[in-house]
C-alpha positions in Angstrom: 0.0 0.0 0.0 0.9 3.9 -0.8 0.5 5.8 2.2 0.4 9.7 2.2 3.2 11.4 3.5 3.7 14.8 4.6 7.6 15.1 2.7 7.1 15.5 -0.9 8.6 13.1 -3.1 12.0 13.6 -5.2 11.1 15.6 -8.7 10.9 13.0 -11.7 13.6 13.3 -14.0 12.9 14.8 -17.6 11.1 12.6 -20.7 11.8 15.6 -23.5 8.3 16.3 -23.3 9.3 19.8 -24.4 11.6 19.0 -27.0 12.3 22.0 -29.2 9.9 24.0 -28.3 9.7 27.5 -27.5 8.2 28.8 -24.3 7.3 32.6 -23.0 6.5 32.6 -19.1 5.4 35.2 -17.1 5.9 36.6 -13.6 9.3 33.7 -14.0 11.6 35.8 -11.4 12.1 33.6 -8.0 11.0 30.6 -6.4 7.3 30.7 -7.3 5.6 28.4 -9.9 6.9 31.0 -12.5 10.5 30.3 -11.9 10.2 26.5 -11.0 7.8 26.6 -14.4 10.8 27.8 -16.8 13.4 25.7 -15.7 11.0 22.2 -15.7 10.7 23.7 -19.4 13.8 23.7 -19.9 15.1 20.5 -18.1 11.8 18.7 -20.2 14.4 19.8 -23.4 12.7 23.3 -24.7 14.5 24.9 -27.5 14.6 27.8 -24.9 12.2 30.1 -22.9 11.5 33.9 -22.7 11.0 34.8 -19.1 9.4 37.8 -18.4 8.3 40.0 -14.9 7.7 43.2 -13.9 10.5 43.1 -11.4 13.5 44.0 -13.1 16.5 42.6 -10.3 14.9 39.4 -9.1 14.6 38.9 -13.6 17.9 39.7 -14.2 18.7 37.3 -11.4 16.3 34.4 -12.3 17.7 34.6 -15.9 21.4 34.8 -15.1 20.8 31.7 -12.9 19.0 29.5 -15.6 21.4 30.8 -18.3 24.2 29.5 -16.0 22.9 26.1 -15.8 20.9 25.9 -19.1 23.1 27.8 -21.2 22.8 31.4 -22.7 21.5 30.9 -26.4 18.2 28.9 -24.2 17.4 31.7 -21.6 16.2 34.8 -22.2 14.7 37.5 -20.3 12.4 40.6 -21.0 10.7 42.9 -18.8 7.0 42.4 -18.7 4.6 44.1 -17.0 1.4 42.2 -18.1 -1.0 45.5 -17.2 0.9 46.8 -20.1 0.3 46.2 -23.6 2.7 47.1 -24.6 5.1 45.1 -22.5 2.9 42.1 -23.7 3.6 42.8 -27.0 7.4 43.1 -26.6 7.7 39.7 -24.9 6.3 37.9 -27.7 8.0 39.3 -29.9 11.2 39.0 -27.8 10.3 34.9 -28.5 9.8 34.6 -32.4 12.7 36.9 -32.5 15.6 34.5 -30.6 13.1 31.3 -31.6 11.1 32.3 -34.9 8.3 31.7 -32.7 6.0 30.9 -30.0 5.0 27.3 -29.2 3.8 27.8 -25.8 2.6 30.7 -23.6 2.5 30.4 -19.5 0.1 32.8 -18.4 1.5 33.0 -14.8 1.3 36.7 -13.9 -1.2 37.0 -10.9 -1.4 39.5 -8.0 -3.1 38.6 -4.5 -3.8 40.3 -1.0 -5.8 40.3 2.2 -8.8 42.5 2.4 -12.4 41.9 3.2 -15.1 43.4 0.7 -16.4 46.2 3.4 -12.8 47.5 3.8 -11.8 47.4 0.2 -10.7 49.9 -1.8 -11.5 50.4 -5.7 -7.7 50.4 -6.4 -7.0 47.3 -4.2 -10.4 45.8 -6.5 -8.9 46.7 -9.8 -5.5 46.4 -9.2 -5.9 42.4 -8.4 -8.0 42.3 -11.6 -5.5 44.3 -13.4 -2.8 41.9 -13.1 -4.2 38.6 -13.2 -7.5 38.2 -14.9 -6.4 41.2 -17.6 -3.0 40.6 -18.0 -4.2 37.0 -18.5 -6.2 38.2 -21.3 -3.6 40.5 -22.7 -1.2 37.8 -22.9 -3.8 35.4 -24.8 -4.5 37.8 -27.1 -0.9 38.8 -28.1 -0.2 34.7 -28.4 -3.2 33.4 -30.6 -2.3 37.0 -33.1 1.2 35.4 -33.3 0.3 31.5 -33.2 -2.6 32.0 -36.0 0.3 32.0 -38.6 2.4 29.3 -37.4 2.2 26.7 -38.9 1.7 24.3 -35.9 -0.2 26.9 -33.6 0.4 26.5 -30.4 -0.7 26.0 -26.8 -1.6 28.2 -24.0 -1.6 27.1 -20.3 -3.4 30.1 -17.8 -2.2 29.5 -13.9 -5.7 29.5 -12.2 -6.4 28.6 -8.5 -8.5 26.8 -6.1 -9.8 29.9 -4.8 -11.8 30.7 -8.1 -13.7 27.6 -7.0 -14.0 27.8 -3.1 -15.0 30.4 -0.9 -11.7 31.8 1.6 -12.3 35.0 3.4 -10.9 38.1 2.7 -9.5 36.9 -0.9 -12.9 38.4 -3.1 -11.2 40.3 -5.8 -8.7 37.4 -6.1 -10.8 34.5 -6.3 -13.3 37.1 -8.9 -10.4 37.2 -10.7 -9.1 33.3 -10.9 -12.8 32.5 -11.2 -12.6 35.0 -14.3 -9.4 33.4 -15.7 -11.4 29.4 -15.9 -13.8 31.2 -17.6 -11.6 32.9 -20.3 -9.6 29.9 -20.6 -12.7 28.0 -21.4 -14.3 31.0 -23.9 -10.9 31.7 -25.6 -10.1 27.6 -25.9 -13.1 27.7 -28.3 -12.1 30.2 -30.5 -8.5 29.2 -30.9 -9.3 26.0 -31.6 -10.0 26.7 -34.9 -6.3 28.5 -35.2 -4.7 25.2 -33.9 -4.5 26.1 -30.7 -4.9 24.5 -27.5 -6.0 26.7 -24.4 -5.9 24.7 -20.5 -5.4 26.2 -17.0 -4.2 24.6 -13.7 -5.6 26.0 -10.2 -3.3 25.1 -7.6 -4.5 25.4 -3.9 -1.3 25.7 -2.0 2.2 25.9 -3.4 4.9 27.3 -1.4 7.3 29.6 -2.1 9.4 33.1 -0.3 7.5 35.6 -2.0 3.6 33.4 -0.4 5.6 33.8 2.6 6.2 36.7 2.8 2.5 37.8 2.2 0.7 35.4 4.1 0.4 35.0 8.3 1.9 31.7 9.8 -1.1 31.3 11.5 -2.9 31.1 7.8 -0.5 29.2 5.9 -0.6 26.0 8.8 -4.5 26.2 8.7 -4.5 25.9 4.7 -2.1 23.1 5.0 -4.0 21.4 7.5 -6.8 21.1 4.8 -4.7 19.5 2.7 -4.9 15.4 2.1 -1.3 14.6 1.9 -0.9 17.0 5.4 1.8 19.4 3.2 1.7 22.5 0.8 2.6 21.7 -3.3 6.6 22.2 -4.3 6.6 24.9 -7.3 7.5 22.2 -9.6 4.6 19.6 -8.5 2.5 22.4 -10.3 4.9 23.1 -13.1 4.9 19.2 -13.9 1.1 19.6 -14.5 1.8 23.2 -16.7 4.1 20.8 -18.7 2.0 18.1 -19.4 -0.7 20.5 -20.9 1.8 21.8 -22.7 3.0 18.8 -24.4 1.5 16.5 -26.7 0.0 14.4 -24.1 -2.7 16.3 -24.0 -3.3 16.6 -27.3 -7.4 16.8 -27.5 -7.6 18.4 -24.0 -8.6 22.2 -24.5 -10.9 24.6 -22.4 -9.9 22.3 -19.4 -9.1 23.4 -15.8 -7.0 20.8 -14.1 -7.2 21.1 -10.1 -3.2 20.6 -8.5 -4.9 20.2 -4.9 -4.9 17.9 -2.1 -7.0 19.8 -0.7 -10.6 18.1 1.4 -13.7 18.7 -0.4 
């Protein structure tokens, strides 16, 4: 018998699921599903990826580090700040211009907080929508203008999250706006189908990284790992496996899907 265990298991090694392909990820500086995202990518054999993020240092940083280990000609960085359009525009073309194109797009950008809905402000409102349900949609939009005349298309994966599903207090505008994201990845999926172009989403409940940590009370992070079935918060890369797989040609006639990476109880 399997039995549960609270230490997560070693990362699988790499199958080349990614071979030759072309990736853009956003929000890729640090430890977060971003970062652990573009180097699965890589390690899984991708041609290269274009990170992008709207914090310049920990970019440079994320880049240099990957580029180190990955090699230069593979990594790339580009500022990106996804409320931006034009931003958006410049990090896809920063892909087709090292790559000739893009093959996949991580929608990963995504902007949370605390606040309950009597206290909130407007700006706290929009700003969470800003960032991850438009940029989400900014980013789409830029990918299926480019993927439309490759040859091939392309694929799309949109980081949702548990939240857009279940109720947690004080996370309204977030949860509005994840909710918002499984329904444009669902919407979207059916018009890009007919470009070739497969459109999925992942909603993760709990994966733990510095920058979560820094945001989040100890007090709630142990009472949202307490939920979970396994009794531990998702590793980055536990979520990034999943990213990869609907990225890949395993799941070839899945489109419009939102796959759940959750332990979570019902």
């Amino acid at each position: 018998m399997i039995r549960a265990s609270s230490t997560p298991p070693a990362c699988p090694p790499p199958h080349g699921l990614l071979a030759g392909r072309s990736v853009v990820v956003t929000a890729a500086a640090g430890s977060g599903i971003g970062g652990a995202t573009a180097r699965r990518v890589l390690e899984e054999g991708a041609e290269g990826v274009v990170i992008g993020d709207a914090h310049a240092r920990r970019l440079d940083e994320s880049a240099r580090a990957l580029a180190a280990e990955f090699g230069p000609e593979r990594v790339h960085a580009e500022r990106c700040d996804v409320t931006d359009e034009d931003e958006v525009r410049a990090l896809l073309d920063a892909c087709t211009t090292h790559h000739g194109r893009v093959d996949v797009l991580v929608n990963n950008a995504g902007l949370g907080g605390t606040a309950e809905v009597v206290e909130m402000t407007d700006e706290q409102w929009s700003r969470v929508l800003d960032v991850t349900l438009n940029g989400t949609f900014r980013c789409t939009r830029a990918a299926l203008r480019t993927m439309r005349d490759q040859p091939d298309g392309g694929v799309i994966v949109n980081n949702a999250s548990v939240v857009g599903w279940r109720a947690q207090r004080g996370q309204a505008h977030y949860a509005a706006a994840k909710a918002g994201v499984m329904a444009l990845t669902r919407c979207a999926a059916l018009e890009a189908a007919e470009l070739g172009v497969r459109i999925n989403a992942v909603s993760p409940s709990l994966a733990m990284h510095e920058n979560l940590a820094k945001v989040t009370t100890p007090e709630l992070l142990a009472d949202l790992t307490s939920q979970e079935a396994f009794g531990r918060y998702a590793e980055p890369w536990e979520v990034a496996n999943v990213i990869v797989f609907l990225a890949g040609d395993y799941s070839s006639y899945m489109t419009g899907e939102t796959v759940a990476v959750s332990s979570r109880h019902p």
